[in-house]
VEXVO-379715 format. One line per field, with one value per atom (N, C-alpha, C, O, CB): residue number from 1; residue in one letter; x, y, z. Coordinates in nm, 2 decimals. Glycine has a CB too. Example, Ala and Ser with C-alpha at 12.3 -4.5 7.8 and 13.67 -1.06 7.14 Angstrom:
# VEXVO-379715
num	c(1 1 1 1 1 2 2 2 2 2)
residu	c(A A A A A S S S S S)
x	c(1.32 1.23 1.32 1.42 1.13 1.28 1.37 1.29 1.34 1.41)
y	c(-0.57 -0.45 -0.33 -0.33 -0.45 -0.22 -0.11 0.00 0.11 -0.06)
z	c(0.78 0.78 0.78 0.85 0.90 0.71 0.71 0.79 0.80 0.57)
END
This chain:
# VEXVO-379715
num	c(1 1 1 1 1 2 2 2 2 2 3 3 3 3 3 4 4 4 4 4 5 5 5 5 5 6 6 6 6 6 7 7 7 7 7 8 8 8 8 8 9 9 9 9 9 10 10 10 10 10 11 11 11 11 11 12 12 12 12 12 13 13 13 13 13 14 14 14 14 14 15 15 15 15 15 16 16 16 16 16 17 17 17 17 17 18 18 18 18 18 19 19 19 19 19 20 20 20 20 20 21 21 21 21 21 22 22 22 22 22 23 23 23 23 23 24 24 24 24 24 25 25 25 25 25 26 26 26 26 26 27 27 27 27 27 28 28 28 28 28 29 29 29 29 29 30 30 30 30 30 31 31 31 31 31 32 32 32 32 32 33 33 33 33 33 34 34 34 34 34 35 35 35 35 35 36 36 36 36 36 37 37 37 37 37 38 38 38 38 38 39 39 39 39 39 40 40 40 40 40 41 41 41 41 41 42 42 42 42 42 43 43 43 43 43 44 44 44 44 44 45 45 45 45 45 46 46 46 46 46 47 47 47 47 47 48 48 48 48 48 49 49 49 49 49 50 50 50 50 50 51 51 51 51 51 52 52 52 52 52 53 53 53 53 53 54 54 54 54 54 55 55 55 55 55 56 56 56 56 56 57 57 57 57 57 58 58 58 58 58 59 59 59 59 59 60 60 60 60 60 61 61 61 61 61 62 62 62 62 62 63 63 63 63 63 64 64 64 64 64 65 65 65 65 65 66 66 66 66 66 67 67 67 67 67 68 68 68 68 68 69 69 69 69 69 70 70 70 70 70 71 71 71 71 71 72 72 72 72 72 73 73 73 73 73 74 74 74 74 74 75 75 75 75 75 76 76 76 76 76 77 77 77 77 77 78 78 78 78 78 79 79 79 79 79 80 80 80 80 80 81 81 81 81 81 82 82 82 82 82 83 83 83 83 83 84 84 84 84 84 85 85 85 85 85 86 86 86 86 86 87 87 87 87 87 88 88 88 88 88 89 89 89 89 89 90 90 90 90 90 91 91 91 91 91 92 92 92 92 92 93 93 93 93 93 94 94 94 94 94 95 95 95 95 95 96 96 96 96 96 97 97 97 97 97 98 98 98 98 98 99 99 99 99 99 100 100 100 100 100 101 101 101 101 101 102 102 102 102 102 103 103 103 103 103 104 104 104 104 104 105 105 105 105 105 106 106 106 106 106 107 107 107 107 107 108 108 108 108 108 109 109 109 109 109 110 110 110 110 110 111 111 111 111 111 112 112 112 112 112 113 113 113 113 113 114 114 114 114 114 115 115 115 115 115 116 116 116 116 116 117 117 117 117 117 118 118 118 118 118 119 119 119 119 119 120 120 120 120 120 121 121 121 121 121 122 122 122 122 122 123 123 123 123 123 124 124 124 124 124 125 125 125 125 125 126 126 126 126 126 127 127 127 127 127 128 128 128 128 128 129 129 129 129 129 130 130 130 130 130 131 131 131 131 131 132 132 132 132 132 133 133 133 133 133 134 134 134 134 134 135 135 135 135 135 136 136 136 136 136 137 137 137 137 137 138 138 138 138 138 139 139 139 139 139 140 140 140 140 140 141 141 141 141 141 142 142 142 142 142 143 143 143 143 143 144 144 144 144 144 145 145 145 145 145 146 146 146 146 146 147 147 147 147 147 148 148 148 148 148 149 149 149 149 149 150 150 150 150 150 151 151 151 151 151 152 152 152 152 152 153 153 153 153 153 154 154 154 154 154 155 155 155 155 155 156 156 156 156 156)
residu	c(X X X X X X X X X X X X X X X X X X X X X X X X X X X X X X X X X X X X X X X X X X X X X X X X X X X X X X X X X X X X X X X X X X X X X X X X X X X X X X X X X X X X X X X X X X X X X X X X X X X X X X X X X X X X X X X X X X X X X X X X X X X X X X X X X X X X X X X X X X X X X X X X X X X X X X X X X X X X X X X X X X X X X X X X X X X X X X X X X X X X X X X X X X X X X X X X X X X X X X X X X X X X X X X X X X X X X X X X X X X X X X X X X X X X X X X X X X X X X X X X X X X X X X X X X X X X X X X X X X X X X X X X X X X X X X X X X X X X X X X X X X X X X X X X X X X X X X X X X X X X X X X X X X X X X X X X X X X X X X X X X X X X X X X X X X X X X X X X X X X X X X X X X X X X X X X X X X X X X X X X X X X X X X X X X X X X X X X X X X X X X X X X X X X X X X X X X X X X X X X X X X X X X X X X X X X X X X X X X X X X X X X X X X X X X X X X X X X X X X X X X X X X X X X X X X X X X X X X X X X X X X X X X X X X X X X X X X X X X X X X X X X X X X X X X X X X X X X X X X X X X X X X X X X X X X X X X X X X X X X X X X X X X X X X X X X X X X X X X X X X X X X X X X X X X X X X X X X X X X X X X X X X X X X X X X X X X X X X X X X X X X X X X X X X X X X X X X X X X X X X X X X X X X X X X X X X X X X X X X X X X X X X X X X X X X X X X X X X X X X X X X X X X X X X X X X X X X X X X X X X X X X X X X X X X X X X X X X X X X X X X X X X X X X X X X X X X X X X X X X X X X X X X X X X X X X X X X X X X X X X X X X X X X X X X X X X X X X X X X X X X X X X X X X X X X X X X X X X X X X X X X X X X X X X X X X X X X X X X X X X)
x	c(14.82 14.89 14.96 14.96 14.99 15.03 15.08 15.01 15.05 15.12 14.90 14.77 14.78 14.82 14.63 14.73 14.67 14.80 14.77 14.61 14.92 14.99 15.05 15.13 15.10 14.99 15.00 14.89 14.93 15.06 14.77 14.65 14.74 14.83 14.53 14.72 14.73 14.80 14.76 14.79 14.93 15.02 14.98 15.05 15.13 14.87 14.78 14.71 14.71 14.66 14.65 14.57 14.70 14.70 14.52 14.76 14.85 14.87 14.84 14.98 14.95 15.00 14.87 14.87 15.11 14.76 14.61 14.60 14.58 14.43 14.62 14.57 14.65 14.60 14.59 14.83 14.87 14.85 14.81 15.00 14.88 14.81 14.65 14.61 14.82 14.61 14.49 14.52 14.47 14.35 14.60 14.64 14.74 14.76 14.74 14.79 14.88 14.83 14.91 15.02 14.69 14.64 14.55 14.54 14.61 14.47 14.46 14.54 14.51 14.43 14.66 14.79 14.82 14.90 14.93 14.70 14.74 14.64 14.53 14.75 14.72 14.68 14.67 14.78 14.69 14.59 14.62 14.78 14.86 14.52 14.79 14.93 15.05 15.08 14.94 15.08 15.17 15.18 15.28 15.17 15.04 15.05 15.00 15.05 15.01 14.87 14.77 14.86 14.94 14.55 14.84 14.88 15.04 15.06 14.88 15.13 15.21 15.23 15.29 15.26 15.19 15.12 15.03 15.05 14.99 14.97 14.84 14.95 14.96 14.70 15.01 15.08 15.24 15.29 15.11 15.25 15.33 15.33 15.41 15.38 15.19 15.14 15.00 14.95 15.16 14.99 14.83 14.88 14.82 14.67 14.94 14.98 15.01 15.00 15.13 15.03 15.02 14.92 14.91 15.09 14.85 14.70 14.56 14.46 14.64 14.63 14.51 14.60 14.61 14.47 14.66 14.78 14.70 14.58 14.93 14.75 14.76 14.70 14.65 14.86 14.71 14.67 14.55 14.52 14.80 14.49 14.41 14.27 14.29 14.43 14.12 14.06 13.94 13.90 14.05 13.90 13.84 13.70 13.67 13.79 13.61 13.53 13.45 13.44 13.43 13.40 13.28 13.32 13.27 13.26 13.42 13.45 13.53 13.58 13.53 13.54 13.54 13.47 13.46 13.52 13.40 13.26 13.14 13.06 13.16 13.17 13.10 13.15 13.08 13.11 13.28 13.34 13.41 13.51 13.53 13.32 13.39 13.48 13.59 13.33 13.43 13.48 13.62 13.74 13.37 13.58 13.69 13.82 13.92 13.60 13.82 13.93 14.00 14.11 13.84 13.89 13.93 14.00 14.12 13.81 13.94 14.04 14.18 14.27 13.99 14.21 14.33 14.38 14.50 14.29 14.37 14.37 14.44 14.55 14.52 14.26 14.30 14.18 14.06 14.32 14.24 14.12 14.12 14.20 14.14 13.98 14.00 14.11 14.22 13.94 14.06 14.18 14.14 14.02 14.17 14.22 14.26 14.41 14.42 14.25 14.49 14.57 14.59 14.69 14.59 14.45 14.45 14.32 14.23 14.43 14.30 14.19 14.07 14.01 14.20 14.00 13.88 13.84 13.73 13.86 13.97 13.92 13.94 13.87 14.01 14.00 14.03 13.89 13.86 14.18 13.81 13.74 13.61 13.52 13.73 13.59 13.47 13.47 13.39 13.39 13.58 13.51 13.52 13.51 13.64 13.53 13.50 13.35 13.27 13.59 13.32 13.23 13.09 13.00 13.26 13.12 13.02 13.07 13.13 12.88 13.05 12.95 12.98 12.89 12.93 13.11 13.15 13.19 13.31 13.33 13.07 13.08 13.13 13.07 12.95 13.22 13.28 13.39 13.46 13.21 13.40 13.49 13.60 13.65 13.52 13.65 13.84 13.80 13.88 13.99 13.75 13.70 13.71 13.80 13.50 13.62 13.58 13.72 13.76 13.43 13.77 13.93 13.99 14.03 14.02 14.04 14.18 14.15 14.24 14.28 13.99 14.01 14.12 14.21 13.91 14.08 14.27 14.17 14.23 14.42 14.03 13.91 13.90 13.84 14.00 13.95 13.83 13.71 13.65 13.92 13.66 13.58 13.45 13.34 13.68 13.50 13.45 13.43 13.46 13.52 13.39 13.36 13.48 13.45 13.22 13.63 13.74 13.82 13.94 13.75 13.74 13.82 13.89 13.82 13.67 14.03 14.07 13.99 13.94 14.16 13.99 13.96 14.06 14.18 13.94 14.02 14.09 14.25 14.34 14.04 14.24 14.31 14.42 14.53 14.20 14.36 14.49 14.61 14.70 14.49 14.64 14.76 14.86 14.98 14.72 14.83 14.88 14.94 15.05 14.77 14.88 14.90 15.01 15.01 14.77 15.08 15.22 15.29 15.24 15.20 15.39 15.50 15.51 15.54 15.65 15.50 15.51 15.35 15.29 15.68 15.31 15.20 15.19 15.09 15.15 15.36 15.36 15.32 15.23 15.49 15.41 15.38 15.21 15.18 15.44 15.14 14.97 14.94 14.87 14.91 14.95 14.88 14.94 14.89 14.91 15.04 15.09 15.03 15.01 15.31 15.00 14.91 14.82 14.80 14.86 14.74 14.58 14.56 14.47 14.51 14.65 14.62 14.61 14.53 14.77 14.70 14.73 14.60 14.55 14.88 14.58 14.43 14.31 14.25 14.36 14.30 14.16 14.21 14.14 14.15 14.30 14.33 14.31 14.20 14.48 14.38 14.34 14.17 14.10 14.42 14.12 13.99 13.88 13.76 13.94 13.93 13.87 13.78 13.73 13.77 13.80 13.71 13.61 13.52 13.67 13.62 13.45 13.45 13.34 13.30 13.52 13.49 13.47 13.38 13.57 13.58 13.60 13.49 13.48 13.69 13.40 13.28 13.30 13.39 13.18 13.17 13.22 13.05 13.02 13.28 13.02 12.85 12.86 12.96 12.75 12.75 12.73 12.62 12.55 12.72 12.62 12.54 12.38 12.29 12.57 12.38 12.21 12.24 12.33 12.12 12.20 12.19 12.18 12.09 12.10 12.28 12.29 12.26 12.32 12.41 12.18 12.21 12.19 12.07 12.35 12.27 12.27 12.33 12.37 12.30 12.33 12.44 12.37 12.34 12.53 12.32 12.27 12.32 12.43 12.21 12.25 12.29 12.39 12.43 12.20 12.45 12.53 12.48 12.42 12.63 12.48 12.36 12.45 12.55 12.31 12.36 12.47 12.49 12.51 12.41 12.52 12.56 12.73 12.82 12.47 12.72 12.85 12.94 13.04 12.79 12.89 12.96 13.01 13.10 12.87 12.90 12.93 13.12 13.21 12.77 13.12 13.28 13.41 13.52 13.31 13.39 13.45 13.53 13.46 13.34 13.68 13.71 13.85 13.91 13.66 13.91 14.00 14.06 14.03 13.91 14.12 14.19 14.29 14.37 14.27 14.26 14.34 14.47 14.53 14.32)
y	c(13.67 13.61 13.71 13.71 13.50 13.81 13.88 14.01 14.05 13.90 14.03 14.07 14.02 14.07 14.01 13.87 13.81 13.83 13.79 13.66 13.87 13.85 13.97 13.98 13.75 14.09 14.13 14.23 14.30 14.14 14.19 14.15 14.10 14.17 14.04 13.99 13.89 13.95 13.94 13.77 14.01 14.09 14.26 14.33 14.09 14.29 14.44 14.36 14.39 14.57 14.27 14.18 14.19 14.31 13.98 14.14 14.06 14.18 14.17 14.01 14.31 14.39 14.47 14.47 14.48 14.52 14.58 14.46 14.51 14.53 14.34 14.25 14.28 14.31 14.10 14.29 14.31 14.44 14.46 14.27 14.57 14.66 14.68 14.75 14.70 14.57 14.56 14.49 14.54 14.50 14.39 14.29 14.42 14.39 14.11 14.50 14.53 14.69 14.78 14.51 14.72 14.79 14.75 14.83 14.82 14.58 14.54 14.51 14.50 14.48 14.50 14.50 14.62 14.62 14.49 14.74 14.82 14.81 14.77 14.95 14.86 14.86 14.93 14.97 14.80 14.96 15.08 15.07 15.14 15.05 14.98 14.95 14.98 15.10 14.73 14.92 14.95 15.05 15.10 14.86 15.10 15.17 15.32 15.41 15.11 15.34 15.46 15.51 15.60 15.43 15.46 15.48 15.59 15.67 15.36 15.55 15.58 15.74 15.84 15.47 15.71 15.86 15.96 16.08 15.79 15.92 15.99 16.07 16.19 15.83 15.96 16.02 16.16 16.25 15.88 16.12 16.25 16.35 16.44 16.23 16.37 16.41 16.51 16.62 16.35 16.43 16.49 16.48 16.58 16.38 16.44 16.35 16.50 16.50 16.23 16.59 16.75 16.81 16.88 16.88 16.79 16.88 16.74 16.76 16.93 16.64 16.51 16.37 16.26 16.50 16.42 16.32 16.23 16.26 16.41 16.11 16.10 16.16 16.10 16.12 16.32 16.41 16.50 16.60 16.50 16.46 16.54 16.46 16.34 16.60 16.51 16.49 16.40 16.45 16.58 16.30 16.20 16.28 16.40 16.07 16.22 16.34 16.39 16.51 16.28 16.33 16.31 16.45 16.56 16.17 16.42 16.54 16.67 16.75 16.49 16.66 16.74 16.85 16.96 16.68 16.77 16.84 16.92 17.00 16.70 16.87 16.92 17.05 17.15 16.86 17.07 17.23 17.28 17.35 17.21 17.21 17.26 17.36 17.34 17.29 17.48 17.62 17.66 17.67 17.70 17.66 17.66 17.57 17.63 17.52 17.46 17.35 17.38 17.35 17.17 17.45 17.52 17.64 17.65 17.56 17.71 17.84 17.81 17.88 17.90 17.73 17.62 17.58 17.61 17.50 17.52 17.46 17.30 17.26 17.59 17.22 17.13 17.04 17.05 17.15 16.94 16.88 16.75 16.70 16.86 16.70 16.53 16.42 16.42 16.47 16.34 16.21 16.14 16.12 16.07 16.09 16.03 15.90 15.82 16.13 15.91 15.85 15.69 15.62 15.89 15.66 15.52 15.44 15.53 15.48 15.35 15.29 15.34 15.40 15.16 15.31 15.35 15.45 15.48 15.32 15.56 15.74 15.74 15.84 15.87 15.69 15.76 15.72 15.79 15.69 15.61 15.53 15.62 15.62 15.33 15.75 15.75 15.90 15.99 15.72 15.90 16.06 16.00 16.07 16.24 15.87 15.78 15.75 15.79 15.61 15.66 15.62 15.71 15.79 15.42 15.67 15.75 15.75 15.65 15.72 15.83 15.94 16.07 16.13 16.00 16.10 16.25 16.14 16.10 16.39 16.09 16.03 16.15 16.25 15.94 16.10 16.18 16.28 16.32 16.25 16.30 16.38 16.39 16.49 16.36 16.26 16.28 16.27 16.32 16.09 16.24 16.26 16.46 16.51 16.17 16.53 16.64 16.75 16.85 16.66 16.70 16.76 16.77 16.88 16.70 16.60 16.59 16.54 16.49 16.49 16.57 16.60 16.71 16.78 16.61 16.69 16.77 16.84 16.91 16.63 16.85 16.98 16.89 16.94 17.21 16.77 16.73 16.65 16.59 16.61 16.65 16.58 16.72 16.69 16.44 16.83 16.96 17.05 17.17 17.00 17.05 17.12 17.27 17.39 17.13 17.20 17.21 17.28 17.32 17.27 17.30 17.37 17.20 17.10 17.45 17.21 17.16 17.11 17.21 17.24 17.01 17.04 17.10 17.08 16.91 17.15 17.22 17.21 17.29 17.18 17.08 16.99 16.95 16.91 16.87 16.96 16.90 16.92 16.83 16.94 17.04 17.15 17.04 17.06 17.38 16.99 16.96 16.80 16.76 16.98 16.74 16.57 16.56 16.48 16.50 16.63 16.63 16.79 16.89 16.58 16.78 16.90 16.91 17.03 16.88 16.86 16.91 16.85 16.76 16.87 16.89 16.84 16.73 16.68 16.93 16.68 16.54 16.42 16.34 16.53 16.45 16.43 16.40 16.29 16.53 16.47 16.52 16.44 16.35 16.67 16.42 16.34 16.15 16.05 16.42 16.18 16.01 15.98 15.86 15.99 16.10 16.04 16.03 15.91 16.13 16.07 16.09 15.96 15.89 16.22 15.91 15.80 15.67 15.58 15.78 15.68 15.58 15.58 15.47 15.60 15.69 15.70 15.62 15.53 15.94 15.62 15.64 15.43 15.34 15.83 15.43 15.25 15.21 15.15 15.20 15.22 15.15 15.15 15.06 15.26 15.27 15.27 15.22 15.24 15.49 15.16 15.08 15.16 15.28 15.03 15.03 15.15 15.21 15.17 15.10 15.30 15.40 15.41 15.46 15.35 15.39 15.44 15.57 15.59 15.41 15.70 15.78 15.85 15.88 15.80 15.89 15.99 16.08 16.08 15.95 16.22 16.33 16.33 16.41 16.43 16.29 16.27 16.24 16.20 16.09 16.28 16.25 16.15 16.07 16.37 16.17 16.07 16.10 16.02 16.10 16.24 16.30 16.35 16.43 16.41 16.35 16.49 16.62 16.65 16.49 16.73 16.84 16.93 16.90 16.85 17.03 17.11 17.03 17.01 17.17 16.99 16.92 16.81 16.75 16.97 16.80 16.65 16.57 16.59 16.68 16.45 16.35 16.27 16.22 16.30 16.22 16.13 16.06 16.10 16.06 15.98 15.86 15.70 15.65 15.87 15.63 15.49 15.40 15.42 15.39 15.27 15.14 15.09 14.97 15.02 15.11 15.11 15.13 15.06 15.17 15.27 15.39 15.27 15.20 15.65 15.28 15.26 15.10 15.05 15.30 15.01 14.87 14.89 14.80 14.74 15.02 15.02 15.01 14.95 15.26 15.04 15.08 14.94 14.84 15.12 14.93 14.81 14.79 14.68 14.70 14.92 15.02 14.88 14.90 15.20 14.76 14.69 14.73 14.82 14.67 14.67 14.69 14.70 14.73 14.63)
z	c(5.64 5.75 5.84 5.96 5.70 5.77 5.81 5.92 6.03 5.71 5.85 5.94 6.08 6.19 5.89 6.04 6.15 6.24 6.35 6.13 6.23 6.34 6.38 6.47 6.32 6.30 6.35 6.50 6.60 6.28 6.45 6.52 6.65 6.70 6.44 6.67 6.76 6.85 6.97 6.71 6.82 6.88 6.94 7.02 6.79 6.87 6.97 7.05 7.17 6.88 7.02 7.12 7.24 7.28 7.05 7.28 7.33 7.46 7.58 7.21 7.36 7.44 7.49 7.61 7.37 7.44 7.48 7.64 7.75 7.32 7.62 7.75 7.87 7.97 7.72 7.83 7.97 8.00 8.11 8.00 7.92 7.96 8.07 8.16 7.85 7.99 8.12 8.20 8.30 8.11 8.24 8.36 8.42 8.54 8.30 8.40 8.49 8.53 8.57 8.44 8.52 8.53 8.67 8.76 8.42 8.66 8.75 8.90 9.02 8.70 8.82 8.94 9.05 9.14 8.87 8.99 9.07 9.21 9.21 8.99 9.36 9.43 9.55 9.58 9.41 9.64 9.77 9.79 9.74 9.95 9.86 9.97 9.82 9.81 10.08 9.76 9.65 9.57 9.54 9.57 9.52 9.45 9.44 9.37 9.38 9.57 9.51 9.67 9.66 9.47 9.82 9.91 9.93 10.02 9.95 9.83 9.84 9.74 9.77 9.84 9.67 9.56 9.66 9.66 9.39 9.71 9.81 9.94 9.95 9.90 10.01 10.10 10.07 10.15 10.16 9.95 9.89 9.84 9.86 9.82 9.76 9.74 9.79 9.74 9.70 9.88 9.97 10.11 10.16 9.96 10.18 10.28 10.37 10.49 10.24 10.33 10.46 10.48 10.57 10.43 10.41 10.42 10.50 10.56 10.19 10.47 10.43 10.49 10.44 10.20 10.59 10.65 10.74 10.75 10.73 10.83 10.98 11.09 11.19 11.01 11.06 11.19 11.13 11.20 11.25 11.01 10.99 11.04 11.06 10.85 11.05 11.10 11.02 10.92 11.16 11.05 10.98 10.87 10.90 11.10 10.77 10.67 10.77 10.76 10.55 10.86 10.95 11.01 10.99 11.05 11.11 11.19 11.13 11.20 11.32 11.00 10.90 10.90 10.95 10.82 10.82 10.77 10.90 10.87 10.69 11.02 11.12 11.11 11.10 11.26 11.10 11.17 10.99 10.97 11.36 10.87 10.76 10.74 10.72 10.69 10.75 10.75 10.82 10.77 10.82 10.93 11.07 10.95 10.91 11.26 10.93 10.90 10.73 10.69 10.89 10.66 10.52 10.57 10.55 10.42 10.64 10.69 10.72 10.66 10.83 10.80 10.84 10.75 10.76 10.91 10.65 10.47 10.53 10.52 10.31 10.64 10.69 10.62 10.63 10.83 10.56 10.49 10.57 10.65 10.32 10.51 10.55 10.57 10.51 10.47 10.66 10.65 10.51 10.49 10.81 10.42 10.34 10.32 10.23 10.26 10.41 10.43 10.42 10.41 10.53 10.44 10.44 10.34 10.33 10.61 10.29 10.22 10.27 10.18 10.21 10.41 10.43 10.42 10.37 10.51 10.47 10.44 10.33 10.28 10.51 10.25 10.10 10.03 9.94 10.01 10.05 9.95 10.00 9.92 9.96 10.17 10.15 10.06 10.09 10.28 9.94 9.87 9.73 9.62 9.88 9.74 9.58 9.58 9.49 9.56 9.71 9.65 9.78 9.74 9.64 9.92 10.01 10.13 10.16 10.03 10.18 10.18 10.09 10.04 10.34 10.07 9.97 9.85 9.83 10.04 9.77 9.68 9.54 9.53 9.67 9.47 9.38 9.39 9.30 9.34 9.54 9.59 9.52 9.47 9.72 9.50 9.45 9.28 9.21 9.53 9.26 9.10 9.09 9.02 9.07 9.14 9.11 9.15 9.08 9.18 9.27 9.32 9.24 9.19 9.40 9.18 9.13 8.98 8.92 9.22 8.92 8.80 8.70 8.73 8.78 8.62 8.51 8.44 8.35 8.37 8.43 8.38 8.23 8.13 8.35 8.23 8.07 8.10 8.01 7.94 8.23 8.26 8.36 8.40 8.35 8.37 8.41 8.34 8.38 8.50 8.23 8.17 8.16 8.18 8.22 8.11 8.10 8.24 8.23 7.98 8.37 8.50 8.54 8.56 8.66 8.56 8.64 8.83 8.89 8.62 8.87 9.03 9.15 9.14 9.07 9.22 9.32 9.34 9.34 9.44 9.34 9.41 9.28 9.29 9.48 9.17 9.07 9.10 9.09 8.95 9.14 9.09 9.23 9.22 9.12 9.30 9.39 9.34 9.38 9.52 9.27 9.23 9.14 9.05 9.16 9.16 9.10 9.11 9.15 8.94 9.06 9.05 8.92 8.91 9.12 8.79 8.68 8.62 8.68 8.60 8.51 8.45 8.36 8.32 8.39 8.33 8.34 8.48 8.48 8.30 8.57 8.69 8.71 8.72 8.76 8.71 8.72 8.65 8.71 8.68 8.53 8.44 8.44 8.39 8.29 8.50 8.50 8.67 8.71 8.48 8.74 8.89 8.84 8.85 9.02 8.78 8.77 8.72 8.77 8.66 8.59 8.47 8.58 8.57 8.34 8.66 8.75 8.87 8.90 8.81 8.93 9.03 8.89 8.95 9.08 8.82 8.74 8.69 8.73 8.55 8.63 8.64 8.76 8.76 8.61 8.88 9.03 9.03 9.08 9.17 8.97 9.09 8.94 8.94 9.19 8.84 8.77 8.61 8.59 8.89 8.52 8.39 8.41 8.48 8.27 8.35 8.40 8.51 8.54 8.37 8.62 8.76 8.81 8.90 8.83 8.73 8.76 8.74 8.62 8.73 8.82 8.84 8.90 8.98 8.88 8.88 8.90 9.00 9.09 8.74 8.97 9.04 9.22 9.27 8.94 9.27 9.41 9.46 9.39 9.48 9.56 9.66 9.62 9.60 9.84 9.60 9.55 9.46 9.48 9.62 9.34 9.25 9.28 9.35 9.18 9.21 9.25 9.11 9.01 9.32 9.09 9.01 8.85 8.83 9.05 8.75 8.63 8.63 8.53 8.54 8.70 8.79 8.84 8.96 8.92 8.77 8.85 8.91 8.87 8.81 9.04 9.14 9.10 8.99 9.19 9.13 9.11 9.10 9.20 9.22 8.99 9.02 9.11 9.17 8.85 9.09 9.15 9.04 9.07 9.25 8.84 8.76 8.78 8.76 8.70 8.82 8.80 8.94 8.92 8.86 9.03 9.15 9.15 9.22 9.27 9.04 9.05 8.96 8.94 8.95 8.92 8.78 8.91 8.88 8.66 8.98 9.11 9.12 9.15 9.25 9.10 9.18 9.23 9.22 9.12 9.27 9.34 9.44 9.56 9.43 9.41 9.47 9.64 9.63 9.35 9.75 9.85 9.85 9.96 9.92)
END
């Protein structure tokens, strides 16, 4: 009996941990981490992927990256057109064949910090969402399916 209750009670707490994992969301939750975090390089005034990527070079020299500021810019380096993008950045290297992404060092100020952003990016954008794969396959890296992308469900 004693078992069973205490079963019942990992059940219990395992569930809201998933219900409030679902609770996370752009405007409350990921928006406001993004903009503190990313929000000088990848702000308001930076230039959308598209017109990015035309003048790449030129805008890295600058150390001016894409607009991400808002849900639409942010969602296209999750899912497309720079599908994987924020996966392969602001991975923490256990998912890269242990390199950190570019971009980690930036998603917090201490490596607690980093790891309580990341935990929180990877819940919002859904189980198994977090992929490191692109739009085409590159190199040993296969494409990305509509499997991987249906995991995706990074709440507004």
């Amino acid at each position: 009996m004693q078992q069973l209750r205490v079963l019942a009670i990992f059940a219990l707490c395992s569930l809201s941990a998933s219900v409030a994992a679902q609770d996370l969301t752009w405007r409350k939750d990921i928006q406001p981490l993004i903009k503190d975090n990313c929000g000088g390089c990848h702000g308001a005034s930076a230039p959308s992927y598209e017109e990015w990527n035309l003048d790449r070079k030129n805008f890295e020299a600058k150390k001016i990256g894409p607009r991400m500021d808002n849900y639409a810019d942010f969602m296209r380096h999750v899912v497309w057109p720079a599908t994987g993008a924020i996966a392969r950045r602001l991975d923490d290297g256990k998912n890269a064949d242990g390199k950190p992404g570019n971009m980690y060092a930036f998603l917090g100020a201490t490596d607690q910090d980093r790891a309580k952003n990341l935990a929180t990016l990877k819940s919002w954008l859904g189980e198994g969402a977090w992929n490191l794969s692109r739009w085409e396959a590159r190199g040993n890296v296969p494409a990305i399916t509509k499997e991987q992308l249906d995991k995706v469900k990074a709440k507004y």
